[in-house]
N, CA, C and O atoms as a Maestro MAE file, in Angstrom:
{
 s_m_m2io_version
 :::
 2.0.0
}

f_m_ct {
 s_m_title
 :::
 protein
 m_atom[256] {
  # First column is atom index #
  i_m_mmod_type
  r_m_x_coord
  r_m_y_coord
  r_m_z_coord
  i_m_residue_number
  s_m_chain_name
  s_m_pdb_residue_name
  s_m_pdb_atom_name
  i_m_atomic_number
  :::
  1 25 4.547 -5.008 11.061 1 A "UNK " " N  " 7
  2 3 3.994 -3.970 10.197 1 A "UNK " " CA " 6
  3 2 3.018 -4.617 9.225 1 A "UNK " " C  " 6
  4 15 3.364 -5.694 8.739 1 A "UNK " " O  " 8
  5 25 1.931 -4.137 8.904 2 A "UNK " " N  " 7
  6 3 1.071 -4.766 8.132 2 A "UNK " " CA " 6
  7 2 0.720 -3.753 6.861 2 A "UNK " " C  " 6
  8 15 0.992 -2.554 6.793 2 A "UNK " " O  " 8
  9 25 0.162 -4.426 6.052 3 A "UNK " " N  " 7
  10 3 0.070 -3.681 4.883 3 A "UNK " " CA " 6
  11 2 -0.853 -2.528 4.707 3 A "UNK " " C  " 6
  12 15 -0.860 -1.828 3.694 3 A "UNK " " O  " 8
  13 25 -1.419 -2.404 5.456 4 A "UNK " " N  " 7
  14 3 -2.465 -1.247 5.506 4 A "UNK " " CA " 6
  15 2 -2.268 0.338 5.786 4 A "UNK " " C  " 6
  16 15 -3.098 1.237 5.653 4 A "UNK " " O  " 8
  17 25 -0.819 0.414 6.243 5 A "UNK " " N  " 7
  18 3 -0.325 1.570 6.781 5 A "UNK " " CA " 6
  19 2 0.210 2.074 4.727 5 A "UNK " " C  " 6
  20 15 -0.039 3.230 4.384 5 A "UNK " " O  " 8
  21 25 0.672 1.401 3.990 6 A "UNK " " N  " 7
  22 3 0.931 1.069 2.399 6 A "UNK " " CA " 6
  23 2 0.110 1.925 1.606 6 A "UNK " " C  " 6
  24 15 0.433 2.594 0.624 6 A "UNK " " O  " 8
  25 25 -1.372 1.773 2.359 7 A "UNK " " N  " 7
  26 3 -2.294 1.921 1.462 7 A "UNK " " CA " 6
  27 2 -2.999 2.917 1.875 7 A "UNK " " C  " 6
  28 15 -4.002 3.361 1.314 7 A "UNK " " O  " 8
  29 25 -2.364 3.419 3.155 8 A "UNK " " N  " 7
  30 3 -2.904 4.902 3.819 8 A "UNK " " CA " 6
  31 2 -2.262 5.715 3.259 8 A "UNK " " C  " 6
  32 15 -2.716 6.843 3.068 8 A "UNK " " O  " 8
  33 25 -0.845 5.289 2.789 9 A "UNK " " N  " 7
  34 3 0.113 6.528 2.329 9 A "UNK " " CA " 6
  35 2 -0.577 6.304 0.934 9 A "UNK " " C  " 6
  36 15 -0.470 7.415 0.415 9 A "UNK " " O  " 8
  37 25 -1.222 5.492 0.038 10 A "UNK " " N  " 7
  38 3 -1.087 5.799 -1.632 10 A "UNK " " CA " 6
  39 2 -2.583 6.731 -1.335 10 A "UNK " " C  " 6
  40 15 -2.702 7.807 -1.920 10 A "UNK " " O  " 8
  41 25 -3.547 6.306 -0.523 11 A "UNK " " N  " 7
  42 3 -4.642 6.845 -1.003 11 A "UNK " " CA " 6
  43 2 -4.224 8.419 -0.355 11 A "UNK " " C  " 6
  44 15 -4.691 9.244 -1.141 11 A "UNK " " O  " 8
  45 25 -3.579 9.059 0.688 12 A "UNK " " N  " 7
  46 3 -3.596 10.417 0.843 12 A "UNK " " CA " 6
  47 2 -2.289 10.926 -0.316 12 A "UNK " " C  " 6
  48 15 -2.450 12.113 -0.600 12 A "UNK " " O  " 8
  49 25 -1.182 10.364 -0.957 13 A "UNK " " N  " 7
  50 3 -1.294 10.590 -2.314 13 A "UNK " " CA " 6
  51 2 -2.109 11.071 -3.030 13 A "UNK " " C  " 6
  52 15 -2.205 12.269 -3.293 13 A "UNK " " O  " 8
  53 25 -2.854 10.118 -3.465 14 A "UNK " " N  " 7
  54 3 -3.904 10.444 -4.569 14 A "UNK " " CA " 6
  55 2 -4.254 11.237 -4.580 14 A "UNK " " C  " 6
  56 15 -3.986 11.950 -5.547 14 A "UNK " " O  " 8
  57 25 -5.476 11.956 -3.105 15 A "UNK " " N  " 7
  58 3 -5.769 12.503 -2.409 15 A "UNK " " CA " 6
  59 2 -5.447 13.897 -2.684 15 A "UNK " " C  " 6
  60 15 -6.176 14.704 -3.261 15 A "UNK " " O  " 8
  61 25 -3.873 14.169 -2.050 16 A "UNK " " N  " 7
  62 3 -2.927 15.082 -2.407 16 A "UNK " " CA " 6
  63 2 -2.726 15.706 -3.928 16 A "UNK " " C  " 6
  64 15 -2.723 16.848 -4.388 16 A "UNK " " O  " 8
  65 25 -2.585 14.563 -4.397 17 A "UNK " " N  " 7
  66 3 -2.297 14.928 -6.185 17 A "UNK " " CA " 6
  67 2 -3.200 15.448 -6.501 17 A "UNK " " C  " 6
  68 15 -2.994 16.609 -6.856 17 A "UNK " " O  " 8
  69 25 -4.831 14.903 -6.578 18 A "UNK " " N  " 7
  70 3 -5.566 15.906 -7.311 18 A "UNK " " CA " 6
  71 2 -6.438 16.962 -6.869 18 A "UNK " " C  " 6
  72 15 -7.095 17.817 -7.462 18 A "UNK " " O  " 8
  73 25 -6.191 16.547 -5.208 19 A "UNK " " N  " 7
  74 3 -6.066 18.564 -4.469 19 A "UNK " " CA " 6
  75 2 -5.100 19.381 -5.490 19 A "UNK " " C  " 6
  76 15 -5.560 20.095 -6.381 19 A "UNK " " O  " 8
  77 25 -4.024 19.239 -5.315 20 A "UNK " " N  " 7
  78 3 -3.027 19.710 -6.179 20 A "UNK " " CA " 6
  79 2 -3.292 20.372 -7.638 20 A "UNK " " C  " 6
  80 15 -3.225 21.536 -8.034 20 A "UNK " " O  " 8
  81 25 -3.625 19.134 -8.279 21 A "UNK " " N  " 7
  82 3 -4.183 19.979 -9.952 21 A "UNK " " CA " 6
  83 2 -5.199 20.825 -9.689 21 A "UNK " " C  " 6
  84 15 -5.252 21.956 -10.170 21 A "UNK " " O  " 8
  85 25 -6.330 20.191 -8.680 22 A "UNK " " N  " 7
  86 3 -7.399 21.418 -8.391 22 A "UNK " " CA " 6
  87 2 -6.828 22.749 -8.318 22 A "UNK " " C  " 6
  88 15 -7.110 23.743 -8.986 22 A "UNK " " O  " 8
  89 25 -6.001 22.601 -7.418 23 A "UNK " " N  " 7
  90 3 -5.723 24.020 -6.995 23 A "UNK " " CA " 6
  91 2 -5.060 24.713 -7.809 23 A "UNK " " C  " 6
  92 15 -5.201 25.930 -7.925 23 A "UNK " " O  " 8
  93 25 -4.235 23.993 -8.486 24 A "UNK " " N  " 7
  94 3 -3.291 24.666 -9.328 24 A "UNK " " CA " 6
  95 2 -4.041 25.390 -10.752 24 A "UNK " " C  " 6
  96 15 -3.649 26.440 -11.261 24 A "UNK " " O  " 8
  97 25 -5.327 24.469 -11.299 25 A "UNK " " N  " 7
  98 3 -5.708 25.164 -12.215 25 A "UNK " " CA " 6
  99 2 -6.546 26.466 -12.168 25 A "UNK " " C  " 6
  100 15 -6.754 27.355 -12.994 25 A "UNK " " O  " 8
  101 25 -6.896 26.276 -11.065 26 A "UNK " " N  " 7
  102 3 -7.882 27.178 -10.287 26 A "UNK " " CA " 6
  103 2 -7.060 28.739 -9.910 26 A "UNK " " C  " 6
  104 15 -7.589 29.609 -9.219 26 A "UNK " " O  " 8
  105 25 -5.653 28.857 -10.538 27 A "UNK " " N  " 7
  106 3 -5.032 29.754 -10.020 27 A "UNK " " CA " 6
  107 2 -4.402 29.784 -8.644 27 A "UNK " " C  " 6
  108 15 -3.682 30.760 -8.434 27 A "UNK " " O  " 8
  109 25 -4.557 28.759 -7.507 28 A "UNK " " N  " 7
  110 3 -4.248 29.117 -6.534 28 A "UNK " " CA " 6
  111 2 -2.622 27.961 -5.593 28 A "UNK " " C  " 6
  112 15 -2.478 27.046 -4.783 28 A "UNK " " O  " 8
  113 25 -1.887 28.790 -6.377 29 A "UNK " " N  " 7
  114 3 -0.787 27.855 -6.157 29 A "UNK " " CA " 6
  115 2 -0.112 28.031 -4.788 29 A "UNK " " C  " 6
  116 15 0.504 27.106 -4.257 29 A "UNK " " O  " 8
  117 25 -0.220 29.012 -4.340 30 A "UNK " " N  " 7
  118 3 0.202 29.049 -2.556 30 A "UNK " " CA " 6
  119 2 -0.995 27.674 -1.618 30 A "UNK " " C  " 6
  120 15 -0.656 26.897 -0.725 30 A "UNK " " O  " 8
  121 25 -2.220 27.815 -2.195 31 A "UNK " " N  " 7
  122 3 -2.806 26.663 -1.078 31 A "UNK " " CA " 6
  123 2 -2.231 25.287 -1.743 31 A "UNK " " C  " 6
  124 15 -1.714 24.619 -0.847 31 A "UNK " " O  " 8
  125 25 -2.165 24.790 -2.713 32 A "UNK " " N  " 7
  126 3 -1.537 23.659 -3.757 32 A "UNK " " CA " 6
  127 2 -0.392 23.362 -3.305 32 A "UNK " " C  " 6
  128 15 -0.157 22.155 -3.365 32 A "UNK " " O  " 8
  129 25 0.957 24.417 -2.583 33 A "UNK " " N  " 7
  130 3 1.662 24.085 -2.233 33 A "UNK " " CA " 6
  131 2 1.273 23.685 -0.289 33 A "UNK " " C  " 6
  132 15 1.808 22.836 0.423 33 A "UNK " " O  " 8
  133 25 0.347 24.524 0.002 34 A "UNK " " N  " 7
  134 3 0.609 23.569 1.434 34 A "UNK " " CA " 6
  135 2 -0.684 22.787 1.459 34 A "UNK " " C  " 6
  136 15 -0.541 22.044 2.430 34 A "UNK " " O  " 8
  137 25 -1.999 22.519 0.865 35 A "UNK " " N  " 7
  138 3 -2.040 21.279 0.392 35 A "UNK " " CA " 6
  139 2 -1.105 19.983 0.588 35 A "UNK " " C  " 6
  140 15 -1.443 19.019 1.274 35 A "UNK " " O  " 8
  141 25 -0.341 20.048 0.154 36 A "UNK " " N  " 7
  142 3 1.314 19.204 -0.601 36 A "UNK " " CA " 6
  143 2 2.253 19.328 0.335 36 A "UNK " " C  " 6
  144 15 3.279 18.654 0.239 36 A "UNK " " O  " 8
  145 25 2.075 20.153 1.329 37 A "UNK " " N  " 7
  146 3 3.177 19.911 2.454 37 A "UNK " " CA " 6
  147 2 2.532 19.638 3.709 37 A "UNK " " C  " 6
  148 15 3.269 19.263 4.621 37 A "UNK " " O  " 8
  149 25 1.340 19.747 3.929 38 A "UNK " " N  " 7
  150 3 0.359 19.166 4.864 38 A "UNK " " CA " 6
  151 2 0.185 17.780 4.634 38 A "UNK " " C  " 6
  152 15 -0.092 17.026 5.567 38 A "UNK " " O  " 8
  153 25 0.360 17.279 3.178 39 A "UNK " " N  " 7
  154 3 -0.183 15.876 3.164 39 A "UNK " " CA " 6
  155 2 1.242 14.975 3.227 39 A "UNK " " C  " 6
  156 15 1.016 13.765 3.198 39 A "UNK " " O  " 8
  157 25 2.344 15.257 3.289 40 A "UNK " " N  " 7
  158 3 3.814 15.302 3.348 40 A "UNK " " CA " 6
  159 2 3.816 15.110 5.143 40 A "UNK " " C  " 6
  160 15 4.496 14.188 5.594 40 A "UNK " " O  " 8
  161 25 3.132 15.897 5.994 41 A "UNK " " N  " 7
  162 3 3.483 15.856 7.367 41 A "UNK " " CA " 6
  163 2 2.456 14.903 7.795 41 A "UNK " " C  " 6
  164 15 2.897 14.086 8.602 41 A "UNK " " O  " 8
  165 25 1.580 14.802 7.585 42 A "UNK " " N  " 7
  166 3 0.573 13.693 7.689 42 A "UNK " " CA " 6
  167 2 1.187 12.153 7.357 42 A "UNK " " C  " 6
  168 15 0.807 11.178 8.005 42 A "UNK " " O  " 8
  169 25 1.972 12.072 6.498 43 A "UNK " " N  " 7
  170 3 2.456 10.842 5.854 43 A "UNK " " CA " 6
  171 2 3.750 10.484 7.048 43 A "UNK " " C  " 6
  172 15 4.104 9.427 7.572 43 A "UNK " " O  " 8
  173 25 4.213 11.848 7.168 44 A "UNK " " N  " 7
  174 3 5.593 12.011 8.489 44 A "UNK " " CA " 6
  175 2 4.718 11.216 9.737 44 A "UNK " " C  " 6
  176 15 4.558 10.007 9.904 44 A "UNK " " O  " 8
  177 25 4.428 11.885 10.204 45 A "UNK " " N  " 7
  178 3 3.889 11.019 11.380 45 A "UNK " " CA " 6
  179 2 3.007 9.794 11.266 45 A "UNK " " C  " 6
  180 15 2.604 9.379 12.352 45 A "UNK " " O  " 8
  181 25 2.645 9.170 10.267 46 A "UNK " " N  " 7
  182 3 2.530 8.072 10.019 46 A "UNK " " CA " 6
  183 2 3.986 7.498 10.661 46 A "UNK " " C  " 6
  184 15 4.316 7.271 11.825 46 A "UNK " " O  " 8
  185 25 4.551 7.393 9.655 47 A "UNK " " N  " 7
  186 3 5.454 6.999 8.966 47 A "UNK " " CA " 6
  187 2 7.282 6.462 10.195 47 A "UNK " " C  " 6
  188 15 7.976 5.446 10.229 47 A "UNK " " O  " 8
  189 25 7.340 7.951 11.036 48 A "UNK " " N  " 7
  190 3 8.069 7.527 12.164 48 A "UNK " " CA " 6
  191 2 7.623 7.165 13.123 48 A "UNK " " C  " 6
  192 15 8.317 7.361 14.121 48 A "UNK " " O  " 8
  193 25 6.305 6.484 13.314 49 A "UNK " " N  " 7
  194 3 6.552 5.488 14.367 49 A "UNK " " CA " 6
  195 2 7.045 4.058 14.067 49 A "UNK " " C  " 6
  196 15 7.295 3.197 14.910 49 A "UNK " " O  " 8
  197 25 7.142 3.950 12.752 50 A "UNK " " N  " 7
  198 3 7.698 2.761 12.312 50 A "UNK " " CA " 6
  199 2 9.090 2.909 12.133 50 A "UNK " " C  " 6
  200 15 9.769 1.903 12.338 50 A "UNK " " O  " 8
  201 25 9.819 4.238 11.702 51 A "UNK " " N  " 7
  202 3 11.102 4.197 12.167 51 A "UNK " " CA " 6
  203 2 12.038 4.272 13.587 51 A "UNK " " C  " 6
  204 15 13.222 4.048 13.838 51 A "UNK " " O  " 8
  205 25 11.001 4.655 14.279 52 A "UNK " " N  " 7
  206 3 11.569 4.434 15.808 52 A "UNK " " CA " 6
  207 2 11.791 2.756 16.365 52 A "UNK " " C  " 6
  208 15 12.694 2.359 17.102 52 A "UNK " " O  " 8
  209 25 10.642 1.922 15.746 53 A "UNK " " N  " 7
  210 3 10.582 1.072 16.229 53 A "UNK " " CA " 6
  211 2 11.758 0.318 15.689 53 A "UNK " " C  " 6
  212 15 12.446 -0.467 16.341 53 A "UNK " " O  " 8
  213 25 11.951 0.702 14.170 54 A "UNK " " N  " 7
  214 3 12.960 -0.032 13.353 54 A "UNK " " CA " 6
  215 2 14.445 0.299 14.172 54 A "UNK " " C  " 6
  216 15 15.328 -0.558 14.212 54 A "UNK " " O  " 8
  217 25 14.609 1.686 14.836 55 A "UNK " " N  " 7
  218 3 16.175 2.134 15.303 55 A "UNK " " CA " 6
  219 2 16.622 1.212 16.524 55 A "UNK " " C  " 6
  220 15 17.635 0.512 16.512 55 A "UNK " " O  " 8
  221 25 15.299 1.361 18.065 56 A "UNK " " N  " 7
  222 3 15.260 0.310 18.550 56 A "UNK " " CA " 6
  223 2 15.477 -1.098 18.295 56 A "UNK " " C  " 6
  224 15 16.218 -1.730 19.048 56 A "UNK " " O  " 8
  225 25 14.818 -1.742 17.158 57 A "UNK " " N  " 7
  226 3 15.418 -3.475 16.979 57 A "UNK " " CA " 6
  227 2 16.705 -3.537 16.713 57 A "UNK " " C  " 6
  228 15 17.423 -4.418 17.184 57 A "UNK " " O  " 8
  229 25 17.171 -2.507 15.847 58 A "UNK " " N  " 7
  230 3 18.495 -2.716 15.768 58 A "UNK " " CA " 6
  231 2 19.574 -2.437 16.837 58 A "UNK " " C  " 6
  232 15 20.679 -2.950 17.016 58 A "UNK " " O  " 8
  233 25 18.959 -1.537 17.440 59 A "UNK " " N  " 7
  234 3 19.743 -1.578 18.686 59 A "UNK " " CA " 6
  235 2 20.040 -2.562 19.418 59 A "UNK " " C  " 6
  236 15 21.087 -2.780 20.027 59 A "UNK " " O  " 8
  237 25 18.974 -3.243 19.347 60 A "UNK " " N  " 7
  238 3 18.717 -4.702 20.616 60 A "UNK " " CA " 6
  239 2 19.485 -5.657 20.225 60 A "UNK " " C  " 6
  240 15 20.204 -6.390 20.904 60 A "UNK " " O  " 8
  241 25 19.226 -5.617 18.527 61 A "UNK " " N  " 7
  242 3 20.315 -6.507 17.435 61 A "UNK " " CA " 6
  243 2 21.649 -6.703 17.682 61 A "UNK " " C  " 6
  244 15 22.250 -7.750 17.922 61 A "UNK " " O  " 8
  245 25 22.064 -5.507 17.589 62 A "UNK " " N  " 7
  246 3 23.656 -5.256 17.382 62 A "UNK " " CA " 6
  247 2 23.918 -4.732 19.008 62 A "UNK " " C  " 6
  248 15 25.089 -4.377 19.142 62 A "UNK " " O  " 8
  249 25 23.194 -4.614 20.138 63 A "UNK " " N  " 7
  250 3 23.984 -4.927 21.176 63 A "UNK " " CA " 6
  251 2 24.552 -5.813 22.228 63 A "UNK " " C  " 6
  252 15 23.837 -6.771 22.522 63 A "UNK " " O  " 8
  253 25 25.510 -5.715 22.759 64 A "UNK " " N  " 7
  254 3 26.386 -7.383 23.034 64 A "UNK " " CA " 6
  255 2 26.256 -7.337 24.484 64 A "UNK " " C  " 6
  256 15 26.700 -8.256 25.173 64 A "UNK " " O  " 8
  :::
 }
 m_bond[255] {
  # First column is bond index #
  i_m_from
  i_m_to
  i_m_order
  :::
  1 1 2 1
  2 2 3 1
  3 3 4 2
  4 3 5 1
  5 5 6 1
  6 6 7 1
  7 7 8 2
  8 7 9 1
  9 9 10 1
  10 10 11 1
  11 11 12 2
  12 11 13 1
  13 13 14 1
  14 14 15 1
  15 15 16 2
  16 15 17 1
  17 17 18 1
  18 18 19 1
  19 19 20 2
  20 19 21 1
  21 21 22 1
  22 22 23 1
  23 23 24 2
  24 23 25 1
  25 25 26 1
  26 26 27 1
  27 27 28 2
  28 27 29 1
  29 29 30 1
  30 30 31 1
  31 31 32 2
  32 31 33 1
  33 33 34 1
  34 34 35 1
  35 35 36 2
  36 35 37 1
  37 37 38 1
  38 38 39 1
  39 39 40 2
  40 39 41 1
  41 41 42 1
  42 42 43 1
  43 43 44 2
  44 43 45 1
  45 45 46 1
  46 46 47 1
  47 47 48 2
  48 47 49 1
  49 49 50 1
  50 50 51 1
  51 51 52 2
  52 51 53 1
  53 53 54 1
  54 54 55 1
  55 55 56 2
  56 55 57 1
  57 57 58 1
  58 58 59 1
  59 59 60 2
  60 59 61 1
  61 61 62 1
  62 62 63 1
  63 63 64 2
  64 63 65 1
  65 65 66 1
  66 66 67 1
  67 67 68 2
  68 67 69 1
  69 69 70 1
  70 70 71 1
  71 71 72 2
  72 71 73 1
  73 73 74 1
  74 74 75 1
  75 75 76 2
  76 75 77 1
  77 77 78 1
  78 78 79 1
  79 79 80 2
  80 79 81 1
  81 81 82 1
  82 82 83 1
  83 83 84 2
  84 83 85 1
  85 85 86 1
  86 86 87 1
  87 87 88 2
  88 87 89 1
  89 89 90 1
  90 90 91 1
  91 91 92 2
  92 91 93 1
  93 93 94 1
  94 94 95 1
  95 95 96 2
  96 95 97 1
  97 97 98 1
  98 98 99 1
  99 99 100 2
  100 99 101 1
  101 101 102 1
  102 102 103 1
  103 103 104 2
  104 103 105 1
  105 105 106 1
  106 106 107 1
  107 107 108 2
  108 107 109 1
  109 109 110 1
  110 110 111 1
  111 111 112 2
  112 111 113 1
  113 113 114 1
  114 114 115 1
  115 115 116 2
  116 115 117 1
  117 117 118 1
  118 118 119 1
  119 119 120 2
  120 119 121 1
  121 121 122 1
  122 122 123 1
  123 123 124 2
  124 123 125 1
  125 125 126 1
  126 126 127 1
  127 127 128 2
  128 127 129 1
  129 129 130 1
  130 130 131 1
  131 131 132 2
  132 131 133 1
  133 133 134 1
  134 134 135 1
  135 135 136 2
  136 135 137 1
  137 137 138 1
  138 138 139 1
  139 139 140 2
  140 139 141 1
  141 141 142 1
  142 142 143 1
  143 143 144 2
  144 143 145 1
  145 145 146 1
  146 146 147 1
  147 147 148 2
  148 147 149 1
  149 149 150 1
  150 150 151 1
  151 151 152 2
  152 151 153 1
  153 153 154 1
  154 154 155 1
  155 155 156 2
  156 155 157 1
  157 157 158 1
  158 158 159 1
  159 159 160 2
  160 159 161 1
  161 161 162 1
  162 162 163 1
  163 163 164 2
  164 163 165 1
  165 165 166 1
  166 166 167 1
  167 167 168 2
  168 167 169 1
  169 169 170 1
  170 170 171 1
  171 171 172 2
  172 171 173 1
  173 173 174 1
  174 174 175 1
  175 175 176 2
  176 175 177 1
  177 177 178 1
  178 178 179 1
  179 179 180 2
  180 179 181 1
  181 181 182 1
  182 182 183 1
  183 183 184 2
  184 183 185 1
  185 185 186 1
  186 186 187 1
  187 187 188 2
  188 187 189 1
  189 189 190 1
  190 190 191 1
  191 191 192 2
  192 191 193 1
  193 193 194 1
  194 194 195 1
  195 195 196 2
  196 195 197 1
  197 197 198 1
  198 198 199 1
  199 199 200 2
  200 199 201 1
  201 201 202 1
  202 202 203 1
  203 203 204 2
  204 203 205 1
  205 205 206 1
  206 206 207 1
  207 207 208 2
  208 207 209 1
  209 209 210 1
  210 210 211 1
  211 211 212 2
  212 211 213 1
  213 213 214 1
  214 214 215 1
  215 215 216 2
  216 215 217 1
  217 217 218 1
  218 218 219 1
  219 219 220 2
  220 219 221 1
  221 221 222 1
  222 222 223 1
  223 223 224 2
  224 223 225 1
  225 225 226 1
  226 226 227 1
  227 227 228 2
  228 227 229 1
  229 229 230 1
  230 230 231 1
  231 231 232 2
  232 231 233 1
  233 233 234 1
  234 234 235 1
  235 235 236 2
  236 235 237 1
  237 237 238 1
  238 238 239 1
  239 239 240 2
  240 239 241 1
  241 241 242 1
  242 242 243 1
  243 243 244 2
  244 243 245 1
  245 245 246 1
  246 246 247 1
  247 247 248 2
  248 247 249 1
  249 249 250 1
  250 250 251 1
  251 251 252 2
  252 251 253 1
  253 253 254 1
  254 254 255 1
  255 255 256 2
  :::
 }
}
């Protein structure tokens, strides 16, 4: 795993967050919330292919 996957999740954060205040001051808090759950599923599928790989090693680990 290298560090760059780290820095994909802070910058669509950021990203996210001040979509977020945008929207929110702007009155429009239904898009603010899926805004915020779009950038949540985006981060998801990042995110489990590195836990699949992690369930596998341990499998390989701990089997005899």
């Amino acid at each position: 795993m290298d560090i760059s996957i780290v820095f994909r999740i802070a910058a669509v954060g950021v990203l996210v967050a001040v979509l977020n205040q945008v929207l929110l001051r702007a009155g429009r808090e239904e898009q603010a919330m899926l805004t915020t759950l779009a950038g949540l599923v985006v981060v998801l599928f990042w995110v489990i292919q590195y836990v699949s790989t992690l369930f596998e090693t341990m499998e390989t680990m701990f089997r005899f």
